[in-house]
Steps between C-alpha positions, in 0.01 A plus 500: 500500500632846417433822643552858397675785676473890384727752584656258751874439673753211548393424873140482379584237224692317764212481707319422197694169444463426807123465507560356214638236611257460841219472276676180298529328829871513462679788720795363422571391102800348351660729276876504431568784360392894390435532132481886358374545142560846346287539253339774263075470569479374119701202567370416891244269398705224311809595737259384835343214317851364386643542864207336629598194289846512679393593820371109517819407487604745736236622751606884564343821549472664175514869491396656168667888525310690178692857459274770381529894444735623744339823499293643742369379828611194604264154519524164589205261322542135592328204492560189704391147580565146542380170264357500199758310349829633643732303721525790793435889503433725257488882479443718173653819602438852280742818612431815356586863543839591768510128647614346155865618559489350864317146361768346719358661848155329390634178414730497753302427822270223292803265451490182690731418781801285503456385142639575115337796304513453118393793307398487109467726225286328241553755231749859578735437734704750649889534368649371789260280665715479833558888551092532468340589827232186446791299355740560810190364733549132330755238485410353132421798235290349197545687146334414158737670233266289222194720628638877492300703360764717390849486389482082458835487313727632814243457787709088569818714465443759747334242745887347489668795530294590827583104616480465873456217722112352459456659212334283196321542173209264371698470181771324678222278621377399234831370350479204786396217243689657257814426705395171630523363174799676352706380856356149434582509109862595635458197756431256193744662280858590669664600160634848546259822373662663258248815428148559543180668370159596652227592305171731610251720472708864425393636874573185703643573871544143556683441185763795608493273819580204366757619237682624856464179627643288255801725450522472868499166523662391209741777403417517161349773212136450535344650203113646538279496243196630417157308449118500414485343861271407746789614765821315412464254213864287486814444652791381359804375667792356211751293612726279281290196486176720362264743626298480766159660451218594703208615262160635598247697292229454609526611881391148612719204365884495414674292289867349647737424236877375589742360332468091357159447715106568366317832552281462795221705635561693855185714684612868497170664556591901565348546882236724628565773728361336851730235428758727446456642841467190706849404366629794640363521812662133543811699586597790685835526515736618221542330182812485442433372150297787388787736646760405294296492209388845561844579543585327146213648352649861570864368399394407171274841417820685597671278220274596245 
C-alpha cells in the first residue's frame, strides 16, 4: 500500500516507513541494503518498475530522488509504502525549488542503518559519480553510459576518466557473457592471440569496453569495427591455428567457430535492465576488473 505526502520533510517520510511497516505486520523487515535511483520524472516509471524486479533479489529500501526546477521555494513531494510487489521499502521522492542542490540533506537521514547504499543513475549521470553529493552517500555508484541522453560517444570515456572505487557502468555489465565465453574459448584453445577485432553498433559503450579488455588481457591490437548491430555483433580472436569467432546478429543466438571443430550454437541473449541491476548489487566492493579496464580504456583514447 502506498501513501502520499505534500509539502512534507525527511523525518516525516521516516515516520512514514515506519507505519509502513507496522501496518504489514512486520516492524522489522529484512532488507540489506539502501538503493538510490536518480532519475529525471520521464524515466521514473520504468526506472522503479525495473528496480522492483531486482529488489527480489535484494530486499532494500528503494529511494526514488526525482530533481525538478531548482527555482523558487523549496518542496519535498514523496510517496511511500510497502508490498505490492517489492522485496522491502519503497519511497518515490520529488525535490523542487532551493532543496534540489541539498538532495543529499533529504536523502541523507532516510538511509538505513549499518548496511550498503547503492545509488543508480538509469539515464544522466553525473561526471564524476563519486565527487556527487548523492554519489558520496553510497558505496556502489551505478552508471548507464548506453542510456545518455546526450553526448553517447564520450559519456563511457568520461565515466573512466572520473574512475573511483565502486564506481560501475551497465555497459560493463552487460559484457559478462560476452567474457565468459571468450575466457572459455581461450580455455579450449591455448594457441597464442595474435590480434583481434570487435565489431558493433557505431555508439556501443560496451564494445569500447571490451576492446579495453581484450587489449588488457591479451596485449594485443584489437581492432573495432563498426556494424548494423543489435549491440555488438562478432568477435574475433586470430591465432596461428585459425580464428576464433564469436558471431551474433541477431541479439539472441551466437554462432562459435574455432579452428578444426564444427560451428556450434551458444545462448547470448542481450539482458534486460533488472537483470542488469541484480548482478550488480551481487557485489559491493570494488571491481577490480572494471578498474583496470577503465584505466585501459583511457590509455588507449590517449593513443588515438
Amino acid at each position: 500500500m502506498m501513501f502520499d505526502l505534500e509539502n512534507t520533510t525527511a523525518s516525516k517520510i521516516a515516520a512514514e516507513f515506519v507505519r509502513a511497516r507496522t501496518r504489514a505486520g512486520s516492524p522489522a523487515m529484512g532488507m540489506v541494503m539502501t538503493l538510490i535511483i536518480v532519475v529525471p520524472d520521464e524515466d521514473a516509471e520504468a526506472a522503479m518498475k525495473a528496480a522492483q524486479r531486482a529488489s527480489r533479489e535484494h530486499p532494500a529500501r528503494v529511494l526514488g530522488v526525482i530533481l525538478g526546477d531548482g527555482r523558487g521555494k523549496a518542496q519535498v513531494d514523496a510517496t511511500v509504502g510497502t508490498g505490492g510487489g517489492w522485496g522491502g521499502e519503497t519511497g518515490l521522492i520529488r525535490l523542487r525549488g532551493e532543496v534540489v542542490r541539498y538532495a543529499e540533506s533529504v536523502v541523507l537521514p532516510l538511509l538505513l542503518p549499518d548496511s550498503p547504499v547503492a545509488i543508480w543513475w538509469p539515464t544522466e549521470a553525473p561526471d564524476a559519480p563519486a565527487e556527487d553529493p548523492l554519489g558520496a552517500l553510497a558505496q556502489r555508484r551505478i552508471t548507464d553510459a548506453a542510456m545518455a541522453k546526450r553526448g553517447k560517444s564520450s559519456v563511457m570515456l568520461r565515466q573512466c576518466q572520473a574512475y573511483a572505487p565502486g564506481n560501475t557502468d551497465l555497459s560493463w555489465t552487460r559484457l559478462t557473457p560476452w567474457r565468459a565465453l571468450l575466457a572459455a574459448a581461450l580455455d579450449q584453445h591455448p594457441a597464442k592471440v595474435v590480434r583481434a577485432s570487435v565489431s558493433a553498433e557505431r555508439i556501443s559503450p560496451s564494445a569500447d569496453l571490451l576492446v579495453a579488455w581484450l587489449n588488457d588481457c591479451l596485449r594485443v591490437p584489437v581492432e573495432r569495427h563498426t556494424s548494423d548491430g543489435p549491440g555488438i555483433t562478432q568477435v574475433v580472436m586470430d591465432t596461428k591455428p585459425g580464428p576464433i569467432t564469436i558471431a551474433r546478429g541477431d541479439g539472441r543466438l551466437a554462432t562459435f567457430s574455432s579452428p578444426e571443430r564444427p560451428d556450434r550454437p551458444v545462448a547470448l541473449k542481450r539482458r534486460e535492465v533488472p537483470a542488469l541491476l541484480a548482478e550488480e548489487l551481487r557485489r559491493l566492493d570494488e571491481d577490480d576488473v572494471y578498474a583496470a579496464v577503465a584505466k585501459r580504456l583511457v590509455h588507449l583514447e590517449k593513443q588515438g
